[in-house]
MARNU-449307 format. One line per 5 residues: number of its first residue (from 1); for each residue x, y, z of N, C-alpha, C. Coordinates in steps of 0.02 Angstrom, whole numbers, m for minus. Example, Ala and Ser with C-alpha at 12.3 -4.5 7.8 and 13.67 -1.06 7.14 Angstrom:
# residues 2
1	660 m284 390 615 m225 390 660 m165 390  642 m112 354 684 m53 357 645 2 394
This chain:
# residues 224
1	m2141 4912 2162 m2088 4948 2197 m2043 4898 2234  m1969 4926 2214 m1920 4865 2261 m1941 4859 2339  m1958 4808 2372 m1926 4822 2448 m1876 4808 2477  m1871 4842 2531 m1804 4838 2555 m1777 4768 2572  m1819 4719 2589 m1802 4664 2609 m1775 4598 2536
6	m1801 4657 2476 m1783 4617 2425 m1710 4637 2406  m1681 4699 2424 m1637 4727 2371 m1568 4662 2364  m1552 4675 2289 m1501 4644 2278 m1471 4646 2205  m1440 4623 2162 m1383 4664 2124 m1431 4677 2064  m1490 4636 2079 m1531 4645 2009 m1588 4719 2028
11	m1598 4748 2096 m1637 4775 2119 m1595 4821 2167  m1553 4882 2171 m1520 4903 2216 m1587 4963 2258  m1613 4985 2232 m1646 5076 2259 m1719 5051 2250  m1749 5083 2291 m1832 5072 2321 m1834 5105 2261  m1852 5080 2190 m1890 5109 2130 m1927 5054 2091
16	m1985 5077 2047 m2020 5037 2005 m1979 5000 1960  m1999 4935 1941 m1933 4888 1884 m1949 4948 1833  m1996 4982 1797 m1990 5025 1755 m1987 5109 1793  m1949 5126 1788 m1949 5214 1831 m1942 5254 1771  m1924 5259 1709 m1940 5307 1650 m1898 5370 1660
21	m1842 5357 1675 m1782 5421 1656 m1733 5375 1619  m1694 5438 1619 m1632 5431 1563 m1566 5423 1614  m1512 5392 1588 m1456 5381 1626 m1433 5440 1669  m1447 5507 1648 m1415 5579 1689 m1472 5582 1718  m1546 5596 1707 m1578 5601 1773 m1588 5552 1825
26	m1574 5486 1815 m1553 5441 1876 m1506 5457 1913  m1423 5473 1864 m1393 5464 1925 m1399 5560 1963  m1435 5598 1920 m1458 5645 1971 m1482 5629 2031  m1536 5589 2021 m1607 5559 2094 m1532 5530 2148  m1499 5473 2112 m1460 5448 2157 m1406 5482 2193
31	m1369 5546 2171 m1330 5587 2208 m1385 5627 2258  m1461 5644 2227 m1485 5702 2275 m1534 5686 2325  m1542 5612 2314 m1567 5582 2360 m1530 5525 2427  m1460 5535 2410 m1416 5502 2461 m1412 5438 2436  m1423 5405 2380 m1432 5332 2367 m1374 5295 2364
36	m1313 5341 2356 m1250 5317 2350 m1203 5346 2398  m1135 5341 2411 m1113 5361 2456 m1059 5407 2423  m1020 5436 2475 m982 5497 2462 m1004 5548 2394  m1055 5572 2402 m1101 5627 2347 m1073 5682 2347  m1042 5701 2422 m1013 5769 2433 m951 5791 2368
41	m935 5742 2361 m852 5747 2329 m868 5726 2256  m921 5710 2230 m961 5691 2170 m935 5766 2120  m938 5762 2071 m925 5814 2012 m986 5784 1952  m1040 5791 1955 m1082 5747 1906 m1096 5825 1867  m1080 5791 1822 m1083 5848 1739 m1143 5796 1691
46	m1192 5811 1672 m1237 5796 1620 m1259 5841 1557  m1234 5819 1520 m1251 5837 1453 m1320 5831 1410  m1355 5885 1435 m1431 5871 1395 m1430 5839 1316  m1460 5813 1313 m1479 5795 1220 m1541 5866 1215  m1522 5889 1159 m1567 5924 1138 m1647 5896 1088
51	m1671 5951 1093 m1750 5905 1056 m1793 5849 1085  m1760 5819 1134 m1787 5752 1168 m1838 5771 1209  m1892 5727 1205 m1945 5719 1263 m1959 5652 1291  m1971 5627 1341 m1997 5559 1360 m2027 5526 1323  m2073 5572 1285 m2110 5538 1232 m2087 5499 1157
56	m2028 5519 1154 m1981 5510 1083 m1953 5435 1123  m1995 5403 1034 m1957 5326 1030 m1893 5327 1034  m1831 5269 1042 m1793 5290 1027 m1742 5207 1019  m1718 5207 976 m1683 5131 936 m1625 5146 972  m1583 5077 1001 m1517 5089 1043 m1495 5076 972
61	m1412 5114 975 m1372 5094 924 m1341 5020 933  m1339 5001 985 m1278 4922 999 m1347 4897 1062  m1349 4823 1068 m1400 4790 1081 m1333 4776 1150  m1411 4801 1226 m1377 4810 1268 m1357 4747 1300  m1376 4679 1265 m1355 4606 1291 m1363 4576 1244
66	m1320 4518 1229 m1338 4471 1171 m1404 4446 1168  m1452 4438 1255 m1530 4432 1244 m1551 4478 1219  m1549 4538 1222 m1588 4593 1190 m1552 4622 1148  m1567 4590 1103 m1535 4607 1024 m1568 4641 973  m1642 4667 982 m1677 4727 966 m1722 4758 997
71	m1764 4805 978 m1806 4851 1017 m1859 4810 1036  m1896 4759 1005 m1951 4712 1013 m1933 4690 1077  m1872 4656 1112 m1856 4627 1163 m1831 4673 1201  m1814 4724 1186 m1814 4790 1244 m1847 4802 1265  m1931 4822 1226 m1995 4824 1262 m2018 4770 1293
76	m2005 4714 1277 m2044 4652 1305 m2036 4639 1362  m1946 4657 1369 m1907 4633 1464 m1936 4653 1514  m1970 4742 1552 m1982 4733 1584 m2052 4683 1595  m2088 4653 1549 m2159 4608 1574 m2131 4537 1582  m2076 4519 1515 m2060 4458 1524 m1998 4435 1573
81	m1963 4479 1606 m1905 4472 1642 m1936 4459 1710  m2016 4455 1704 m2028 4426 1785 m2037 4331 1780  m2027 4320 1727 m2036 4244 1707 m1961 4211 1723  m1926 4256 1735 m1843 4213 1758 m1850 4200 1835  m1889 4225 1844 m1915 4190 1941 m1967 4141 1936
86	m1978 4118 1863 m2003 4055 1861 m2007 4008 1822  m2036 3934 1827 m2011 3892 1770 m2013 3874 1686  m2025 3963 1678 m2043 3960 1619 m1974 3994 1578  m1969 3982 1509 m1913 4000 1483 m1928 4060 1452  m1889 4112 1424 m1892 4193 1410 m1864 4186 1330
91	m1851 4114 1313 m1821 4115 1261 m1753 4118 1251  m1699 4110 1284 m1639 4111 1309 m1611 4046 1263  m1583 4076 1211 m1550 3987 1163 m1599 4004 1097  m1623 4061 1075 m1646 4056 1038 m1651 4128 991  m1693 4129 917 m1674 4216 897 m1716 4254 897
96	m1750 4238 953 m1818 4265 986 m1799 4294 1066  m1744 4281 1098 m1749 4295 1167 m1765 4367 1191  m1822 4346 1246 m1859 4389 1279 m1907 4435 1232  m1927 4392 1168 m2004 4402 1125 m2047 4348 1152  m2026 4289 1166 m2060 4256 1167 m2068 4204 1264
101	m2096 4180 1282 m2084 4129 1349 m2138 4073 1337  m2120 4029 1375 m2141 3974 1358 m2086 3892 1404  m2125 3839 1398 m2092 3786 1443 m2108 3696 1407  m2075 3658 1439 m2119 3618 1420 m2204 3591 1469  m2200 3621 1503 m2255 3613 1560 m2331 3613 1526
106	m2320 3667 1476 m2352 3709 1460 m2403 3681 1403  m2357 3621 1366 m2392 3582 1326 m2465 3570 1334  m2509 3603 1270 m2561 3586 1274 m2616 3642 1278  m2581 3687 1324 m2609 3776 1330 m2616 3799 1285  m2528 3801 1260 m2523 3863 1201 m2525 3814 1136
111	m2525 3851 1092 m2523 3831 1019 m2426 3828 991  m2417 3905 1019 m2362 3919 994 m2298 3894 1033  m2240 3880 982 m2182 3846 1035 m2112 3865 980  m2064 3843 1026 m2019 3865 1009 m1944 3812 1055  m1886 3799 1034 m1852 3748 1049 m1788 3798 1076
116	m1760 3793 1119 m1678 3831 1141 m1630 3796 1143  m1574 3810 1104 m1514 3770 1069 m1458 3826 1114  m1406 3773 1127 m1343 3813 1159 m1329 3874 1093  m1294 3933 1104 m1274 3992 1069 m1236 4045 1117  m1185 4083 1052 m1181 4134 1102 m1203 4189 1127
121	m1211 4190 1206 m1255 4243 1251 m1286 4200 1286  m1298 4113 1275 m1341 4081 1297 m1316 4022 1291  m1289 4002 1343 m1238 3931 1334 m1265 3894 1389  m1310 3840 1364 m1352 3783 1399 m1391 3821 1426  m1451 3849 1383 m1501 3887 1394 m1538 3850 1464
126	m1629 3865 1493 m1674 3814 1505 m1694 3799 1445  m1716 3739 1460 m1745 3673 1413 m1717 3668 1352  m1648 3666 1356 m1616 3660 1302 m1629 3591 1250  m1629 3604 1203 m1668 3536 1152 m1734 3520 1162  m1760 3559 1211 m1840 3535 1225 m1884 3582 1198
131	m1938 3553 1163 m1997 3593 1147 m2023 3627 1192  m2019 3693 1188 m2076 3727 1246 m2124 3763 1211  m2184 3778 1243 m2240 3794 1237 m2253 3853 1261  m2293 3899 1218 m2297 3974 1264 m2331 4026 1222  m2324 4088 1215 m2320 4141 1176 m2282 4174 1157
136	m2281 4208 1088 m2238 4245 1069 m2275 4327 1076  m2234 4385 1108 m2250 4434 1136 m2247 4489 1057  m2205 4471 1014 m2209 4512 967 m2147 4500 917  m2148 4510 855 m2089 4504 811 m2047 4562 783  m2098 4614 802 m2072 4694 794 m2084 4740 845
141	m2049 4799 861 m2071 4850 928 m2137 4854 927  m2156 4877 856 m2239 4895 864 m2278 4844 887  m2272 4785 870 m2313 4748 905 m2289 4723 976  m2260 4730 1012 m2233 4736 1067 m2253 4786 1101  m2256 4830 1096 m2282 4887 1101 m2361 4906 1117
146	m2404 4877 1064 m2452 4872 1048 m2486 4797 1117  m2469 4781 1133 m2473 4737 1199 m2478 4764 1252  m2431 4798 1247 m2426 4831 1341 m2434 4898 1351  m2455 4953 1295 m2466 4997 1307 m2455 5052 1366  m2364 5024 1356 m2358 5086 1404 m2365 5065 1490
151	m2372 5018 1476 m2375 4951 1553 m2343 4887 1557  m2320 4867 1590 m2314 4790 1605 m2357 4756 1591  m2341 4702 1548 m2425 4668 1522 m2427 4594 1583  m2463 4608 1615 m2469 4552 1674 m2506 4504 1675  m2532 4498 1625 m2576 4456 1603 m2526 4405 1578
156	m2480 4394 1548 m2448 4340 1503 m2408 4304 1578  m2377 4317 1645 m2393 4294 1689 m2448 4266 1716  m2491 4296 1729 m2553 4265 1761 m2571 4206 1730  m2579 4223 1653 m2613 4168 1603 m2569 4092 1608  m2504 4102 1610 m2451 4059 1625 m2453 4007 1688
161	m2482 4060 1729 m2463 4016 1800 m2536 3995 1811  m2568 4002 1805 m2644 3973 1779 m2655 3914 1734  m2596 3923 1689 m2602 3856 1646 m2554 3814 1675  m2504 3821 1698 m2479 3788 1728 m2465 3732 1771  m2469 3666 1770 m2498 3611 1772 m2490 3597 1880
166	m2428 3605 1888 m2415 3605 1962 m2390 3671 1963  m2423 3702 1991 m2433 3773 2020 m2381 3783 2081  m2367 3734 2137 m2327 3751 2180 m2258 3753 2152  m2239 3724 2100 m2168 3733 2089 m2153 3789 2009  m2222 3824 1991 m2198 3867 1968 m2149 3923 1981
171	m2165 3959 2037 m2128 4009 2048 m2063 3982 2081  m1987 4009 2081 m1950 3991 2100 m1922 4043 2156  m1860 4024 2212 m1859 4072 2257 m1820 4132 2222  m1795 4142 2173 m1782 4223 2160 m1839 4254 2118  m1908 4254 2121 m1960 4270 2123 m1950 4339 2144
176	m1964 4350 2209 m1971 4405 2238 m1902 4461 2245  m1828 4436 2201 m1777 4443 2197 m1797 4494 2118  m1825 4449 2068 m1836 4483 2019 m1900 4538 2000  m1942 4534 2049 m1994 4564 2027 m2001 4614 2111  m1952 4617 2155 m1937 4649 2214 m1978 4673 2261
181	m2031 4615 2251 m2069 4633 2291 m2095 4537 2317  m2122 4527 2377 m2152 4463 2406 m2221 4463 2379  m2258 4520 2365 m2325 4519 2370 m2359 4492 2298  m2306 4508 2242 m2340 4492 2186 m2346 4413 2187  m2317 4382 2195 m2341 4302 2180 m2381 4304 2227
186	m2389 4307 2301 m2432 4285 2326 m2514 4328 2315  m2507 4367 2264 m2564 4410 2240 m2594 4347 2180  m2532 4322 2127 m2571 4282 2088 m2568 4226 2100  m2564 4189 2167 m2563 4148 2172 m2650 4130 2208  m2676 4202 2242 m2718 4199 2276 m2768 4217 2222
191	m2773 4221 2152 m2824 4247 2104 m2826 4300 2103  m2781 4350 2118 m2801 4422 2104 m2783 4436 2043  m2831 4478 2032 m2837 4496 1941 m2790 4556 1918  m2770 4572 1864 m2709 4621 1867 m2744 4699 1890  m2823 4710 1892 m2819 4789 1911 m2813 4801 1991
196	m2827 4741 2030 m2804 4720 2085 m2750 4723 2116  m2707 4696 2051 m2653 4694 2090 m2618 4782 2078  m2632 4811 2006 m2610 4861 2010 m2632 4918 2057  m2705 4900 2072 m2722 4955 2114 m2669 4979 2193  m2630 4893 2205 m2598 4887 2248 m2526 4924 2256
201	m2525 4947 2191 m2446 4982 2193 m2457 5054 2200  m2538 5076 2179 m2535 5152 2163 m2505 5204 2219  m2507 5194 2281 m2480 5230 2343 m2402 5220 2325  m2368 5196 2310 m2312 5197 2336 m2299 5220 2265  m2308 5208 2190 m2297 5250 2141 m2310 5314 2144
206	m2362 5326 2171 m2367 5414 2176 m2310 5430 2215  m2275 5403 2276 m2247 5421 2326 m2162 5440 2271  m2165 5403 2224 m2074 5399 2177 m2101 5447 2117  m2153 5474 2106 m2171 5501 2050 m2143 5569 2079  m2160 5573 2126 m2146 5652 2177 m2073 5662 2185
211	m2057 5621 2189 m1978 5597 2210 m1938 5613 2128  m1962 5576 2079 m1937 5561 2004 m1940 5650 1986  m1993 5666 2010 m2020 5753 1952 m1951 5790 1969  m1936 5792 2018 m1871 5830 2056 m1827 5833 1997  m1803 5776 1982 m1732 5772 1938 m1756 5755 1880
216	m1799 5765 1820 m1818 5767 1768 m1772 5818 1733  m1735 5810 1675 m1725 5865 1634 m1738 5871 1575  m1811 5833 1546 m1840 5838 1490 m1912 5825 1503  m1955 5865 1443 m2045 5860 1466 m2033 5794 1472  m2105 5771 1526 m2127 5703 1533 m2171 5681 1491
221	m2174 5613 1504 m2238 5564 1475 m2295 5611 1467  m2338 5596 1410 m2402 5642 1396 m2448 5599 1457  m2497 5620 1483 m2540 5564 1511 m2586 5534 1469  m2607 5457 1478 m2645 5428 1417 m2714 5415 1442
């Protein structure tokens, strides 16, 4: 959950990096929860899609950044987009970005690697011309998918900063900028294991789940 002391253009509203609505029931939450200003004078018209449930996959037609140029790296961002608060690369310069992360630090850990060349969307990537070292998260949705099940896979962090040769200069200061909260690095920095650390969010997720049900206008997630 963002805190307040983090917010900023990457993090505006006390919500989970993943909150699981659709563009009209957000900016519902945000007119009926005051998140924005002058609401009174607001005219918000939303157009249901018919047939849709939370549960329905769904392929963007146009790739919403030159990094995320298919569904594999759509699923991957929210786990791997906490690695841009640190010195590891997301794949940025390459035709893998945000399937894969990795550094040169790393040499020696992983098996798998991968090199980032200037391109466009990605002009003087990190470690440009340099071999980095890392994992690759998946080459298709399904296996992307098949990783995180429906979670942030926090493990490919942990495993990272664990292998990681000097540990104090892994994380960088927009750390807590991208992942909007102070507590998670200093959670894996202190060895806490990921059910640990998740157990640590469950209060304040229940607290936006209550908040989220309000402005839903399609069934939710099945529970798994």
């Amino acid at each position: 959950m963002l805190e307040k002391a983090n917010k900023s253009f990457v993090g505006m509203q006390q919500i989970p990096v993943v909150y699981g609505m659709t563009e009209g029931e957000y900016a519902h939450m945000l007119a009926g929860e005051g998140w924005v200003t002058n609401t009174d004078s607001l005219d918000l018209q939303v157009i249901k899609c018919d047939n849709y449930t939370h549960n329905d996959k769904y392929t963007l037609p146009v790739a919403p950044s030159p990094n995320l140029p298919n569904m594999a790296a759509v699923y991957a961002y929210p786990s791997l987009c906490l690695f841009e608060g640190t010195m590891v690369s997301v794949g940025r310069g390459t035709d893998l970005p945000f399937q894969q992360f990795g550094c040169p630090g790393l040499e020696g850990k992983y098996a798998y690697s991968f090199t980032p060349q200037s391109k466009p969307g990605a002009k003087h990537p990190p470690y440009e011309g340099k071999l980095c070292y890392g994992e690759l998260a998946g080459n298709t949705a399904k296996q992307v998918l098949a990783k995180t099940n429906g979670k942030m896979n926090l493990q490919w962090l942990i495993q990272a900063y664990n292998a990681y040769p000097d540990k104090d200069k892994f994380f960088i200061a927009f750390f807590p900028k991208i992942s909007g909260t102070g507590k998670l690095e200093e959670q894996i920095k202190s060895g806490a294991d990921e059910k640990m650390i998740r157990a640590s969010w469950e209060s304040d997720l229940d607290a936006f789940k209550k908040i989220r049900k309000k402005y839903l206008l399609y069934p939710d997630f099945k529970d798994k």
